[in-house]
C-alpha positions as CSV (number, residue, x, y, z in Angstrom):
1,X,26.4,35.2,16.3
2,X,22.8,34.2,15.5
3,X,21.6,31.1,14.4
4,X,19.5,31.2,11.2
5,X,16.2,29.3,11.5
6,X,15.2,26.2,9.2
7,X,12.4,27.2,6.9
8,X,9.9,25.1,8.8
9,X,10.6,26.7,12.3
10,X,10.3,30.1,10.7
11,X,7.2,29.4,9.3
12,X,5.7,27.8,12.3
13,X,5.1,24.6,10.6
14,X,7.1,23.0,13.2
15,X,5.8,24.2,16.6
16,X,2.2,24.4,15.6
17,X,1.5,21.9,12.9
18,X,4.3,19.5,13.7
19,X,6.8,18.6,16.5
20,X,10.3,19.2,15.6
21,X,12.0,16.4,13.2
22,X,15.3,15.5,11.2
23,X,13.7,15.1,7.3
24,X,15.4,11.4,5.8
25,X,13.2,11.7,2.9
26,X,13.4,14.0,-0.6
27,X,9.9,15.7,-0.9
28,X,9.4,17.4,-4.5
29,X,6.2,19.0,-4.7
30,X,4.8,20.7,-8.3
31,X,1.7,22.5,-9.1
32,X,0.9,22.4,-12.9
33,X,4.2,21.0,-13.9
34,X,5.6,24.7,-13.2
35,X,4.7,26.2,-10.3
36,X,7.4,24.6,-8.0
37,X,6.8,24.6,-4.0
38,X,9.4,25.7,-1.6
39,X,8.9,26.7,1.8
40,X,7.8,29.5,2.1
41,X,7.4,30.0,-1.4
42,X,3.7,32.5,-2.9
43,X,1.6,30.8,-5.1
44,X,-1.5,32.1,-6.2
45,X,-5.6,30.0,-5.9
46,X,-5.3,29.7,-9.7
47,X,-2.1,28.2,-10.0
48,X,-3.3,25.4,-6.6
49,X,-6.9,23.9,-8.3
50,X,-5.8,20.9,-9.7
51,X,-3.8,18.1,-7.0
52,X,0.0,18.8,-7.0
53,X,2.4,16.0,-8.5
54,X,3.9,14.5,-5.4
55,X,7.6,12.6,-6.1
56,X,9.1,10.6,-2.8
57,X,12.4,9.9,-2.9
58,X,12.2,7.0,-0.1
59,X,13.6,3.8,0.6
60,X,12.5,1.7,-2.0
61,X,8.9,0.2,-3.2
62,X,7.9,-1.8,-0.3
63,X,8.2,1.4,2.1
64,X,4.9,3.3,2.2
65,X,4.5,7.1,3.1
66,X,1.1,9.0,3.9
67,X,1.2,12.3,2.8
68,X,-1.2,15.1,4.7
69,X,-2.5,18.8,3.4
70,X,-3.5,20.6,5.7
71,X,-4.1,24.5,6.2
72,X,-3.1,25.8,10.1
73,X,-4.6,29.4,9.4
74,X,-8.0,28.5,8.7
75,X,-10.3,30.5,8.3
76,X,-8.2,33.7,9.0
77,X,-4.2,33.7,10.4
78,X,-5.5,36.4,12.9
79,X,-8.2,33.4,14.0
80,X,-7.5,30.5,13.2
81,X,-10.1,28.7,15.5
82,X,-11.1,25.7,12.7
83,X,-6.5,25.1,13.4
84,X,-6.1,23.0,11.3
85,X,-7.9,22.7,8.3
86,X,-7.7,18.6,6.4
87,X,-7.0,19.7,2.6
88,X,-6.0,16.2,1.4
89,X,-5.0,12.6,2.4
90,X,-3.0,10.0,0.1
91,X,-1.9,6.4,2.0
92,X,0.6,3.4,0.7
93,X,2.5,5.8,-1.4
94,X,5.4,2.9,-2.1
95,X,9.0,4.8,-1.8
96,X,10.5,6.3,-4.7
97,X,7.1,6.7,-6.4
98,X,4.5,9.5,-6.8
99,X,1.0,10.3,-4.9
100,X,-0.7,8.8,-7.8
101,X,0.1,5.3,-6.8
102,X,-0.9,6.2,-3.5
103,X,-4.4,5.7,-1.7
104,X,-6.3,8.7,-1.2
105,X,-7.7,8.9,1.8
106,X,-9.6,12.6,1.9
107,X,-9.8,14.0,-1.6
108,X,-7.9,16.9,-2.6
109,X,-9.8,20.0,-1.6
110,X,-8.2,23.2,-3.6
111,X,-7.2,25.7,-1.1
112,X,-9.3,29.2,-1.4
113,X,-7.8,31.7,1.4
114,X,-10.5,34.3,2.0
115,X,-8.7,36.5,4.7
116,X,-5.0,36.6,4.4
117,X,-1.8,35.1,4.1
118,X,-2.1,31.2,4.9
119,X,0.1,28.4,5.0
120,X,-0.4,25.2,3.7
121,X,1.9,22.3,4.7
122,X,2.0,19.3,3.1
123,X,3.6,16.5,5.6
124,X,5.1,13.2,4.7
125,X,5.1,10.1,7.3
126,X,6.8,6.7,6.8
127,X,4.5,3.8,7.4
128,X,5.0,1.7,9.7
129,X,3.0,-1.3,7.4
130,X,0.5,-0.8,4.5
131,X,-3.0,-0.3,4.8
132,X,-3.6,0.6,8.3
133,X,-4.2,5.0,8.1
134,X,-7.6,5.6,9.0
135,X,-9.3,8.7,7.7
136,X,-10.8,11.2,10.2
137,X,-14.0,12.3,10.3
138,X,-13.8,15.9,9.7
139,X,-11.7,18.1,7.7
140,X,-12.1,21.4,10.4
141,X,-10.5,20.7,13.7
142,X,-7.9,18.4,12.2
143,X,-4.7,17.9,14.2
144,X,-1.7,16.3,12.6
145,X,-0.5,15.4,15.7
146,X,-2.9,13.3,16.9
147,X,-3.4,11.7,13.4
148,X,0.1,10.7,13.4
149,X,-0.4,9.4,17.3
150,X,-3.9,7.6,16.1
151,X,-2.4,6.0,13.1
152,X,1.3,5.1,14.8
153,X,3.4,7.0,12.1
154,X,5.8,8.8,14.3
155,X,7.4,12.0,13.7
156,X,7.5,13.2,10.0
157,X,10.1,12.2,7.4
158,X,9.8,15.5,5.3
159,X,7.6,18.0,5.0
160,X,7.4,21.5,3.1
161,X,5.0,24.5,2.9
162,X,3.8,27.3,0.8
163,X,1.6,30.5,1.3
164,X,-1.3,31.9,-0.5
165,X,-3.6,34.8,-0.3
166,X,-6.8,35.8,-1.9
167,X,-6.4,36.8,-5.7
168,X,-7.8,39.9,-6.4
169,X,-8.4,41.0,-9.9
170,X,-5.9,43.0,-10.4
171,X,-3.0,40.1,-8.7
172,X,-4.4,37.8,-11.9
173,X,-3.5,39.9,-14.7
């Protein structure tokens, strides 16, 4: 009998974005107080402009979390040499808060798929203490990996993803 495969293995956020993990921590993610993301979930460039409300359910309020956008398929998924692509960075997000009380890092850069069906994962990392994430210099190139290894967060605590592809006129109406 097969196996089904967890969301984030299917959609290749764990294996190319991340290492695999066991999630500990409730993730809720909301574009526009309607537009909720699930893995693996469509939403469309008009529906992703303005920063997502970002609810932890963590530990308590002296835990901290960084959370990381990124896009793995930029600037195509057939060539995806810029892998991966920094789309936003928020620090010392105390448990069992929002983003909003976090730091941000990087600004919140609204995804805008050109060529084809991308992914963008948002990852969540426990802190180890508060204000000690640096920022990278680039947002091409970006590795969550090696931010996580730079910065001494460890493995993820939850993470989810979505897709999006360009909107064509007729896909707004």
């Amino acid at each position: 009998m097969l196996r089904s495969l967890p969301p984030l293995t299917l959609g290749r956020v764990v294996g190319e974005v991340v290492d695999d993990f066991t999630p500990s921590v409730k993730l809720n993610i909301t574009y526009n107080s309607n537009n909720q993301v699930c893995n693996g979930v469509e939403l469309m460039p008009s529906a992703i402009i303005s920063r997502p409300r970002v609810e932890i359910d963590g530990e308590d309020m002296r835990t901290f979390y960084t959370l990381v956008m990124t896009d793995p398929d930029a600037p195509g998924p057939s060539d995806p040499y810029l892998r991966e692509h920094l789309h936003w960075i928020v620090t010392d997000i105390p448990g069992t808060t929002d983003a909003s009380f976090g730091k941000e890092m990087v600004e919140y850069e609204i995804p805008k798929p050109i060529i084809g069906i991308h992914r963008y994962a948002f990852i969540l990392f426990k802190q180890k203490r508060r204000q000690t994430v640096q920022a990278p210099a680039f947002r091409d190139h970006f590795s969550t990996r090696k931010f996580s290894e730079a910065n001494d967060l460890g493995l993820p605590v939850a993470a989810i993803y979505f897709n999006a592809q360009r909107e064509t006129a007729a896909r707004r109406r």
